[in-house]
N, CA, C and O atoms as CSV, one atom per row, in Angstrom:
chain,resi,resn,atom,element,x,y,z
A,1,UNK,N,N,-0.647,22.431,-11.835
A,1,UNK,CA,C,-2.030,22.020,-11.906
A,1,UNK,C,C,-2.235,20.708,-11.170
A,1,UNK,O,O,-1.488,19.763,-11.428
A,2,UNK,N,N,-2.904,20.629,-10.548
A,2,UNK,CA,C,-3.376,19.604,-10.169
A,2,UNK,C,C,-4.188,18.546,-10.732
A,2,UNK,O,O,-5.306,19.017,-10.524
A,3,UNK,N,N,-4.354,17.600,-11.219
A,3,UNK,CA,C,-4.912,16.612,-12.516
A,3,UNK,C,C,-5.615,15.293,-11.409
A,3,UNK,O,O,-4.927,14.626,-10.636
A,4,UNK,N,N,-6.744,15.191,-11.543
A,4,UNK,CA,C,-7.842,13.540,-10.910
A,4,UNK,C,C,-7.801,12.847,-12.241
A,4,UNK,O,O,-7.965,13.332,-13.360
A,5,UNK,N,N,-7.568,11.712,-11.914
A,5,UNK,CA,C,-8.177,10.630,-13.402
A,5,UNK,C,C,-9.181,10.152,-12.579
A,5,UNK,O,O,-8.956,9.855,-11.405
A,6,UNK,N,N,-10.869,9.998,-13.380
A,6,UNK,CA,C,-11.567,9.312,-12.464
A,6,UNK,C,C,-12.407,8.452,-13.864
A,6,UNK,O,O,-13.140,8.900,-14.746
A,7,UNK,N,N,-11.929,7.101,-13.589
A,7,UNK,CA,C,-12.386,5.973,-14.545
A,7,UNK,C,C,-13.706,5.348,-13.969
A,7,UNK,O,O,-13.714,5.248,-12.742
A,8,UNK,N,N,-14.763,4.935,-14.598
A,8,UNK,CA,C,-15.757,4.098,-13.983
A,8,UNK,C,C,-15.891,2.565,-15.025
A,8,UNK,O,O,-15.037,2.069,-15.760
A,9,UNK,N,N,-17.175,2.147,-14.755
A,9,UNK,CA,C,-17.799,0.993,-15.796
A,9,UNK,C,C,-19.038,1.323,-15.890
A,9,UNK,O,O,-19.595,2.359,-15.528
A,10,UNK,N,N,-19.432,0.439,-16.371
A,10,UNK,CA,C,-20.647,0.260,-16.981
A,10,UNK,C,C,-21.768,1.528,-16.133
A,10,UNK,O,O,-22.288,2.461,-16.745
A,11,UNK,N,N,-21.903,1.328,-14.997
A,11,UNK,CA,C,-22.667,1.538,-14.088
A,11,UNK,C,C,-22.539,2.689,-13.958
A,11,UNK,O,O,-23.550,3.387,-13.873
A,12,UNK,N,N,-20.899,3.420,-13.885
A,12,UNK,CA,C,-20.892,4.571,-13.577
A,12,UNK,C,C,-20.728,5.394,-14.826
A,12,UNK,O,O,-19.627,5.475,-15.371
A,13,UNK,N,N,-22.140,6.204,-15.445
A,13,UNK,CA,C,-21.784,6.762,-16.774
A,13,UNK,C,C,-20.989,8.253,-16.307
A,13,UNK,O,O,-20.612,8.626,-15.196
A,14,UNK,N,N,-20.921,8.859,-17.538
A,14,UNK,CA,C,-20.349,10.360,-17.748
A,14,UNK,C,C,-21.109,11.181,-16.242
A,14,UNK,O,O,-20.595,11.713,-15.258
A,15,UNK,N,N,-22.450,10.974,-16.632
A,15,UNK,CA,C,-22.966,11.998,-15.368
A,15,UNK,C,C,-22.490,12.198,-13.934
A,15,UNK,O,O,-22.121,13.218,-13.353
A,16,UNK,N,N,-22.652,10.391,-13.355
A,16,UNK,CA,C,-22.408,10.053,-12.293
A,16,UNK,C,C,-20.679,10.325,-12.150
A,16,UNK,O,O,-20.165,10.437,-11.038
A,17,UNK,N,N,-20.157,10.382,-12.976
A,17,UNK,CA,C,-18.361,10.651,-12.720
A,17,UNK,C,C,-18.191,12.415,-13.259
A,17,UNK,O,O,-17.227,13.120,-12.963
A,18,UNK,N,N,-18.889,12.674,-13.749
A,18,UNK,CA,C,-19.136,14.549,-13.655
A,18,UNK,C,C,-19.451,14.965,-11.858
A,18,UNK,O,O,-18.946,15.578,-10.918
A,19,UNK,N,N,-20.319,14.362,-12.122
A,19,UNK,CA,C,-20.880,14.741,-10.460
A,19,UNK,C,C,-19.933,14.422,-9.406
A,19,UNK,O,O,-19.596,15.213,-8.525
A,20,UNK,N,N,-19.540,13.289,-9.529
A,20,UNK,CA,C,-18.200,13.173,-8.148
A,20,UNK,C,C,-16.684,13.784,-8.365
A,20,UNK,O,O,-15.678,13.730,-7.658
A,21,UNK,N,N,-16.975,14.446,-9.769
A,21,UNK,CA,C,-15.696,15.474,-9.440
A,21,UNK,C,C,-16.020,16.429,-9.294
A,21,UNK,O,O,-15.137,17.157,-8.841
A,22,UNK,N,N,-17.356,17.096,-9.530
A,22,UNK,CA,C,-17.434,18.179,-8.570
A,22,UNK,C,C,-17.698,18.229,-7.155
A,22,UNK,O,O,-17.024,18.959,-6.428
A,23,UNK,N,N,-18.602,17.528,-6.723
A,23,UNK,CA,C,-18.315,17.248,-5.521
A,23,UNK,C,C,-16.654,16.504,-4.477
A,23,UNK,O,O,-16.379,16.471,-3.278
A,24,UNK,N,N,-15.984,16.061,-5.655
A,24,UNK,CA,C,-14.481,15.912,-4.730
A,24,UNK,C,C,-14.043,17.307,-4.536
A,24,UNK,O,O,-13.480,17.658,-3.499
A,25,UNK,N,N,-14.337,18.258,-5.698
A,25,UNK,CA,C,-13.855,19.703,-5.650
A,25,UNK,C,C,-14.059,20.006,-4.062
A,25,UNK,O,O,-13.177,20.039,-3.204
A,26,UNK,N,N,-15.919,20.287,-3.848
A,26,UNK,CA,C,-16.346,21.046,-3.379
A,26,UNK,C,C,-15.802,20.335,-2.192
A,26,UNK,O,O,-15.362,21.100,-1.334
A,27,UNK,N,N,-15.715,18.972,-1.906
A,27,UNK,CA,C,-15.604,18.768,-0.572
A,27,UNK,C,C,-14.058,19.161,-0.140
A,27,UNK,O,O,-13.665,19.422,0.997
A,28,UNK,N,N,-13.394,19.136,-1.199
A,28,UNK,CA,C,-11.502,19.167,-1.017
A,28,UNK,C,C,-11.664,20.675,-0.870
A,28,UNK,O,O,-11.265,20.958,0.260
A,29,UNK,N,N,-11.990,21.545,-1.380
A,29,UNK,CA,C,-12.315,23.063,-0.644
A,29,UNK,C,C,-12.772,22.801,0.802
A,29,UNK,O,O,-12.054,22.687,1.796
A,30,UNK,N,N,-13.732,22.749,0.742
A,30,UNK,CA,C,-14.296,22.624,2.243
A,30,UNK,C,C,-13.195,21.986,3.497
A,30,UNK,O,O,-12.640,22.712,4.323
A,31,UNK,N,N,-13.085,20.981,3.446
A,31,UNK,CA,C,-12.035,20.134,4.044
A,31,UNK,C,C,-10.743,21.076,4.547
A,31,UNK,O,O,-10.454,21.476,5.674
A,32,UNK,N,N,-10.076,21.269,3.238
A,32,UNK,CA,C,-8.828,22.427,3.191
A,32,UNK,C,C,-9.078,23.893,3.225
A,32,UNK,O,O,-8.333,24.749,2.747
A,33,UNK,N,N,-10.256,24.101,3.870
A,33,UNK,CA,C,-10.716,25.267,4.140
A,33,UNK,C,C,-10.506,26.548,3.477
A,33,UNK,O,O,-10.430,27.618,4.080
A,34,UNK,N,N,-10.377,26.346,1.715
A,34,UNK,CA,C,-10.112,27.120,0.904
A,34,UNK,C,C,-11.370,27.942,0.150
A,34,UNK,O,O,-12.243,27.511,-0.604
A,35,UNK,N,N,-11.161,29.045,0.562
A,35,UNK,CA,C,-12.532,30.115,0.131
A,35,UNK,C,C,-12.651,30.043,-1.310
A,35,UNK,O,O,-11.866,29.520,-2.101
A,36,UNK,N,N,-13.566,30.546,-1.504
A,36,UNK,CA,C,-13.604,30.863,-3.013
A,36,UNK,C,C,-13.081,32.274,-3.491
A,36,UNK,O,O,-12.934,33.306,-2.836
A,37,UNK,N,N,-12.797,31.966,-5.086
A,37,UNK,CA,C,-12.258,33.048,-5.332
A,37,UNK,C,C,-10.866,33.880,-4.716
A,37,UNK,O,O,-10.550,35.068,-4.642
A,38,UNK,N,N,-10.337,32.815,-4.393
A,38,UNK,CA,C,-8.886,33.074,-3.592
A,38,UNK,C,C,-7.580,32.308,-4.357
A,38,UNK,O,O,-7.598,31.349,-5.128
A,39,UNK,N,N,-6.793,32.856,-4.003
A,39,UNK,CA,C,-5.301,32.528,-5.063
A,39,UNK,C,C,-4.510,32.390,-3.802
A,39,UNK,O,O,-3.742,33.046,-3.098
A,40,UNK,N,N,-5.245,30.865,-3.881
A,40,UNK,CA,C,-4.543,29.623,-3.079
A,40,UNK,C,C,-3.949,28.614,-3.969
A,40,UNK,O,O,-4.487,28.070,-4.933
A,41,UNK,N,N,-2.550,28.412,-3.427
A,41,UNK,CA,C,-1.798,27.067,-4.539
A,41,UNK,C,C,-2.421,25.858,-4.168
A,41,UNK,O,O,-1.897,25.267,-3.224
A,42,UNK,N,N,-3.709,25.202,-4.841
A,42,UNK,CA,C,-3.851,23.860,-4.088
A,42,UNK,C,C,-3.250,23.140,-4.603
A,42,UNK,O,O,-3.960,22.184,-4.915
A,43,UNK,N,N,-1.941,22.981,-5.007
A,43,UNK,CA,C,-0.969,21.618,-5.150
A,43,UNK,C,C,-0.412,21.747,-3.879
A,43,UNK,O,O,-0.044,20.783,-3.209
A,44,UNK,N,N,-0.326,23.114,-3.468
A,44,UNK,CA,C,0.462,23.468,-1.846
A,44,UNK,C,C,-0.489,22.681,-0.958
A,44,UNK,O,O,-0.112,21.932,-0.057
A,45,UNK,N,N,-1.401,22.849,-1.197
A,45,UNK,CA,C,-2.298,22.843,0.243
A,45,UNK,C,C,-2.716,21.601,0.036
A,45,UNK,O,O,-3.270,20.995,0.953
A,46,UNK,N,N,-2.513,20.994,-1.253
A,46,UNK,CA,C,-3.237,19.350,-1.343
A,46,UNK,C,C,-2.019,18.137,-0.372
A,46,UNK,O,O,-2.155,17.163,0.368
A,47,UNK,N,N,-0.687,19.066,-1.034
A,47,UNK,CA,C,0.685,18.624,-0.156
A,47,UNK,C,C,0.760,18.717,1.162
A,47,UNK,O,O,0.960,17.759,1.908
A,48,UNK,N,N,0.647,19.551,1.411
A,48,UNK,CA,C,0.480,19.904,3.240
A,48,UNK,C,C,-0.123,18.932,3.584
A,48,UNK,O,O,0.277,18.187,4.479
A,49,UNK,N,N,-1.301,18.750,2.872
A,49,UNK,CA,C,-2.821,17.784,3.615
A,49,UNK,C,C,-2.970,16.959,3.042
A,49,UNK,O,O,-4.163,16.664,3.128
A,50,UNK,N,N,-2.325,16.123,2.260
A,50,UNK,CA,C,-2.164,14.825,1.535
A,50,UNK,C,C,-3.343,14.000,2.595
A,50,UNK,O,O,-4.387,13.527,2.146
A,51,UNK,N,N,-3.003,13.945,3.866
A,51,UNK,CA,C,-3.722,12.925,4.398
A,51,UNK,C,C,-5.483,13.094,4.499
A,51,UNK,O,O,-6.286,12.165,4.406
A,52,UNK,N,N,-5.836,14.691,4.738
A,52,UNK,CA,C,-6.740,14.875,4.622
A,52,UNK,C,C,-7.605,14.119,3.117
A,52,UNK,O,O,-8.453,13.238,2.975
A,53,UNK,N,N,-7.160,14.645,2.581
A,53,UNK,CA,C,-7.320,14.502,0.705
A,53,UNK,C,C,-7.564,12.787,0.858
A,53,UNK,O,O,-8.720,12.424,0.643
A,54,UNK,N,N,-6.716,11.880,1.156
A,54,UNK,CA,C,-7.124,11.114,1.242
A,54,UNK,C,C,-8.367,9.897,2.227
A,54,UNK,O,O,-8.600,8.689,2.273
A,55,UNK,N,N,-8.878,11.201,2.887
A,55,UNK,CA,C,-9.519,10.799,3.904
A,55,UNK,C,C,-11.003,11.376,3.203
A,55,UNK,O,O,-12.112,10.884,3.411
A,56,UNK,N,N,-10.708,12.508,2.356
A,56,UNK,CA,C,-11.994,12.823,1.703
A,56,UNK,C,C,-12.552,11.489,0.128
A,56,UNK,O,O,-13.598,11.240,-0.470
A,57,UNK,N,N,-11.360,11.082,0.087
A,57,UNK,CA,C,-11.344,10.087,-1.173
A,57,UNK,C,C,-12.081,8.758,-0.563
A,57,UNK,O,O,-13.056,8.216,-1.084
A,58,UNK,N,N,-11.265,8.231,0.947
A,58,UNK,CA,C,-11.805,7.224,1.428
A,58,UNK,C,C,-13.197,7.219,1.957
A,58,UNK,O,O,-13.703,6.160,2.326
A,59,UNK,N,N,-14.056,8.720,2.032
A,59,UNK,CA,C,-15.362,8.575,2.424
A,59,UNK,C,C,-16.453,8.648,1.257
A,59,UNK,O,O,-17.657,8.455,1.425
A,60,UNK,N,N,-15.937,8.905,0.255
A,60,UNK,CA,C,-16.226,9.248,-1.298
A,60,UNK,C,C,-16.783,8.171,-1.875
A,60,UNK,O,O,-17.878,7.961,-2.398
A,61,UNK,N,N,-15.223,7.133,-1.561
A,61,UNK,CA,C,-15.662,5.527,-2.609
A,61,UNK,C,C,-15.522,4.870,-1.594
A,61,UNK,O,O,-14.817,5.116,-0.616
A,62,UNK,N,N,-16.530,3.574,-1.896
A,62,UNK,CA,C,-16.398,2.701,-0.775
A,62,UNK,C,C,-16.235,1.231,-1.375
A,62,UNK,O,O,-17.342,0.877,-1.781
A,63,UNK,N,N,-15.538,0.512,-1.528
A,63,UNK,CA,C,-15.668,-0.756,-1.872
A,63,UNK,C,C,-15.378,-0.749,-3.293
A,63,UNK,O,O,-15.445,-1.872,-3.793
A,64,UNK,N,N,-15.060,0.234,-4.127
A,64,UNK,CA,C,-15.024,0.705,-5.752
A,64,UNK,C,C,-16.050,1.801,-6.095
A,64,UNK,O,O,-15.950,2.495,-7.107
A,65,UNK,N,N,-17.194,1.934,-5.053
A,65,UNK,CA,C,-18.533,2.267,-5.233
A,65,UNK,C,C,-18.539,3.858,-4.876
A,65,UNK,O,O,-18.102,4.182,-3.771
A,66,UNK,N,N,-18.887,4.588,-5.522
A,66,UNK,CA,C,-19.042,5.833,-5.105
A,66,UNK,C,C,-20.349,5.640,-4.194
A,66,UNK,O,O,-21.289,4.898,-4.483
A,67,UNK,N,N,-20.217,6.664,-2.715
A,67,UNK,CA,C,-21.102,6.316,-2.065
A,67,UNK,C,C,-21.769,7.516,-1.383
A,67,UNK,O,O,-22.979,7.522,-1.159
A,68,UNK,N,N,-20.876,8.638,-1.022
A,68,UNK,CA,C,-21.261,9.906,-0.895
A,68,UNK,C,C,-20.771,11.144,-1.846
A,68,UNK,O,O,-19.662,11.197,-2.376
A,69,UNK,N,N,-21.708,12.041,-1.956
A,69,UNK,CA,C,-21.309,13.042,-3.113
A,69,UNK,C,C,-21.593,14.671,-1.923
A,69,UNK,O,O,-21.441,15.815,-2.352
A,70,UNK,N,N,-21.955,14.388,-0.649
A,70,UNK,CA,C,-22.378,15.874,-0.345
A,70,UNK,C,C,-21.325,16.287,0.737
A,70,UNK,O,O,-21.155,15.697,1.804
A,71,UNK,N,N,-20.538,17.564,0.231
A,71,UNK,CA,C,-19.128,17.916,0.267
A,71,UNK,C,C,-19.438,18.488,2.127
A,71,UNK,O,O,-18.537,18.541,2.964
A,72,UNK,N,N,-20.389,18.722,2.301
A,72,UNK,CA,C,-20.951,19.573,3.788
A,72,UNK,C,C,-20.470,18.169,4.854
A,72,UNK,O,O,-19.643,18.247,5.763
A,73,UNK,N,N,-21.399,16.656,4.361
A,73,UNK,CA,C,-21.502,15.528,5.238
A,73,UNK,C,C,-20.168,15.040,5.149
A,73,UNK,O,O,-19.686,14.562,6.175
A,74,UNK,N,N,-19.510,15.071,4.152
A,74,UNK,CA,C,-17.717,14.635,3.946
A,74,UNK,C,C,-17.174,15.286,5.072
A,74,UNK,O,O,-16.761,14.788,6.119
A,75,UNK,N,N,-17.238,16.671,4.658
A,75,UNK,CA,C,-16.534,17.421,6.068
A,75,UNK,C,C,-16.275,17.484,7.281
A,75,UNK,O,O,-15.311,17.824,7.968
A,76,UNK,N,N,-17.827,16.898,7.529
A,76,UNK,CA,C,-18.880,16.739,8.946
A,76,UNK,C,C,-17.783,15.464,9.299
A,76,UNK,O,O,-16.820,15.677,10.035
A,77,UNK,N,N,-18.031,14.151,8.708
A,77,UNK,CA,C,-17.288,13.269,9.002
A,77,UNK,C,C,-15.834,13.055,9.228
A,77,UNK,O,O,-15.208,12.392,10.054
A,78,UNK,N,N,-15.376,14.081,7.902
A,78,UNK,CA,C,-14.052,14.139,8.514
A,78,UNK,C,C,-13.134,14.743,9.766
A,78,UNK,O,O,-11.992,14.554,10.187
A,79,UNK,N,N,-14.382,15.656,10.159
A,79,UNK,CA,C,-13.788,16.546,10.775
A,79,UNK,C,C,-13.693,16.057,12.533
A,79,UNK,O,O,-12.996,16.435,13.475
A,80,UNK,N,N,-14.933,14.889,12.349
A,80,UNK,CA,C,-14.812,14.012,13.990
A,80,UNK,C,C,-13.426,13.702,13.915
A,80,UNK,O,O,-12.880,13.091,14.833
């Protein structure tokens, strides 16, 4: 299994840290070009692409700050 811990403060309640793990989902699919509904190992594919993964994390938070949540514009960016 693959396991995120994602801690905030004050600022960032339950919602706002619900929402950026689904959107890390959707964008770490997208990114790793994993379909839905497919029986893909993503501990495999998070390994392979460690760097990716972290390139979707570094456009995510910025400064501590969550700053983008839309998994399409993550992609877009990462993919220049």
């Amino acid at each position: 299994d693959v396991v995120v811990t994602v801690v905030g403060v004050d600022e960032h309640d339950q919602m706002l840290l619900l929402e950026f793990c689904r959107a890390f989902e959707a964008a770490i699919k997208k990114v790793l070009k994993i379909k839905p509904n497919t029986d893909v190992s993503m501990e495999l594919r998070i390994l392979q692409s460690y760097s990716k993964v972290c390139m979707v994390v570094e456009e995510m938070i910025i400064d501590g700050d969550i700053d983008h949540l839309d998994a399409n514009m993550i992609a877009a960016v990462i993919k220049m």
